[in-house]
C-alpha positions, 0 to 999 in steps of 0.5 A: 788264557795261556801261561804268559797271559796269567802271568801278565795279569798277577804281574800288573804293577809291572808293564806300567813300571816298566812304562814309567821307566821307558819314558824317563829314559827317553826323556833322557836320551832327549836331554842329552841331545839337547846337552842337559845332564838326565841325572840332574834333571831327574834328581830336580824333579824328586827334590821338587816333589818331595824336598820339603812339605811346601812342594809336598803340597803344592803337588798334591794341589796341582793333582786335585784338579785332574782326579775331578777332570779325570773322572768326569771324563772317565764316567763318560766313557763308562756310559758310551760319552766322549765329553770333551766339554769338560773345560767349559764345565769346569769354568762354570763350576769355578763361576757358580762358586764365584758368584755364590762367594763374591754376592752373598754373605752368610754364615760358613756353615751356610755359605760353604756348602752353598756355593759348592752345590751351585759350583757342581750344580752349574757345572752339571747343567752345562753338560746337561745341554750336550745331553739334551742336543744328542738326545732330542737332536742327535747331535754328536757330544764332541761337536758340541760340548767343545763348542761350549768350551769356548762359550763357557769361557767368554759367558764366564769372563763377561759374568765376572766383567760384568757383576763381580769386577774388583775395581781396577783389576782383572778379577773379580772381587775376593770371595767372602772367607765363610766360603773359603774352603782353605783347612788352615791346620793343614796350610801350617803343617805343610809350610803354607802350601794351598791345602783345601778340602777339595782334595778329599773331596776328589778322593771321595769323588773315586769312590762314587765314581765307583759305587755308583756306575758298579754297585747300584742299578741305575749304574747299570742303566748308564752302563748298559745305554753306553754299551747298546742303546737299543738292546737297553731300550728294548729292555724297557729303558729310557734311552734319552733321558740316561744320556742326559744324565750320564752327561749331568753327573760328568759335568758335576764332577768336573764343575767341582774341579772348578769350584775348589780351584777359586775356593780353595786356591785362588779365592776369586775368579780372573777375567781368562785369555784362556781356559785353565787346561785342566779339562782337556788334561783330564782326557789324558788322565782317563785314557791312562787310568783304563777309565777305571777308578784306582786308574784315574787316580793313579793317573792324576797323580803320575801327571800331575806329579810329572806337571809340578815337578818339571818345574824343578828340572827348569831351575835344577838343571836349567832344562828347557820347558819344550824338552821337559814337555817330550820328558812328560810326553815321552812317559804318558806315551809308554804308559797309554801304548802298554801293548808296546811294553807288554810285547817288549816284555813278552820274551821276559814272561815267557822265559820266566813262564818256562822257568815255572813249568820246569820247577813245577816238573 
């Protein structure tokens, strides 16, 4: 590995930087075309994001959801998988904890936990399905699990429809307050923004995620099946049944994305013209953060940050949503094509390379 190399790698805060900061400026060149002031769009967005604890915590909510998606996309690139059923088994996840919060009535102790493990649970068996056509059948995981996206979708509305209808309403009835997954110190310190225990729940996710595909054999199962299905079956390794795992674990983290969206958001479920889009989000999150665990962290809060706060530049700065779109687009494209940035950079490094060399002589 050459000098610039080096330095890149005990620089690595620096291309994304660097990429963040390349996108808003296209973002600004764009509003400028469009005749918006950049300066004021951009002020917008961070009075948004950090202006008063509401928005605070309405952001870190908005942000919540794509770590769970993030991950569960990311942990099946770790083991070979493209799931882009992630939507659907974040539907399900939302209608096991619906039906679990709506149907029974028991304590919170009880009640909680219940319909969390139904929620992860339902999600988890949908991506089972994927799973098991690609072991048994070989069917390839992206035909399928973007089939079930939709069918999850209307299964989920026809659930709702049919068992759990508020009269009257397109929803369904509201999910019983011993199921509710609200920290309500938290909603008061921060003026009554949704705060739930989803978020450290997704926190706790990253950790997992981690321990388990880097710290424990059966990671190293899932990993090595990803890598070379053959090379792990002549090592003596159930090819077909790691694949259906790997695809149960990926659906239980994006099922809990769903769970704590109607308990610890909305409270209930609606009847959806479309799904929530946070699944198909969570692809763009894993790609940003490397399918590492810090990066899909990091990833979830750069776009999720860049979601809710775009808002702030429609109404600060009277920006339209599609040139706020090419902002937002404009930044996840520099920070995805970091080769672009590092060649950008690369007479920069090499400069301060020879710099070094000269004052070590």
């Amino acid at each position: 590995m050459d000098t610039t190399k080096k330095i890149f790698n005990k620089s690595s805060l620096l291309v994304p930087l660097v990429s963040i900061v390349l996108g808003l400026i296209i973002g600004a060149i764009a509003m400028l075309a469009g005749g918006y002031n950049p300066i004021l769009a951009y002020t917008s967005l961070f009075e948004r994001l950090f202006g008063s604890p509401y928005h605070m915590g309405e952001a870190i909510r908005a942000i919540t959801p794509l770590i769970f998606t993030g991950i569960a996309v990311a942990f099946a690139f770790r083991t070979g998988l493209f799931n882009i059923g992630v939507e659907g088994q974040f539907v399900m996840g939302m209608t096991g904890a619906t039906l679990i919060g709506v149907l029974l009535d028991l304590p919170w102790y009880i009640h909680g936990p219940l319909a969390i493990v139904t929620g992860a649970l339902f999600g988890g068996l949908w991506a089972g399905i994927v799973g098991f056509l690609k072991a048994t059948r070989g069917v390839n995981e992206v035909i399928s699990s973007i089939m079930l996206n939709w069918t999850a979708l209307y299964l989920a509305n026809y659930i709702v429809a049919a068992f759990l209808l508020e009269p009257g309403q397109q929803k369904s009835r509201p999910i019983h307050a011993s199921a509710l997954m609200h920290i309500d110190w938290l909603i008061e310190l921060m003026d009554r923004a949704r705060m739930h225990w989803g978020t450290l729940i997704a926190l706790l996710g990253v950790g997992v995620f981690y321990l388990l595909l880097w710290r424990t054999k059966q990671g190293y199962e899932l990993r090595a099946v990803g890598h070379n299905p053959d090379a792990a079956l002549y090592a003596g390794m159930n090819v077909n049944r790691t694949i259906v795992k790997s695809m149960m674990i990926s659906g239980v983290f994006a099922g809990l994305g769903g769970v704590f969206e109607v308990l610890g958001v909305f409270g209930n479920q609606t009847i959806m013209a479309a799904s929530p889009g946070y699944g198909f989000d969570g692809i763009a999150v894993a790609l940003l953060g490397g399918n590492t665990p810090v990066g899909v962290l990091l990833a979830s809060i750069l776009f999720g940050g860049l979601s809710y706060g775009s808002s702030g530049m429609s109404f600060g700065a009277g920006v339209p949503s599609e040139i706020v779109r090419i902002v937002i687009g404009s930044v996840i494209f520099f920070v995805a094509a970091h080769g672009i940035v590092k060649y950008m950079l690369k007479p920069f490094m090499q400069k301060r390379s020879a710099d070094k060399r000269k004052e070590a002589a």
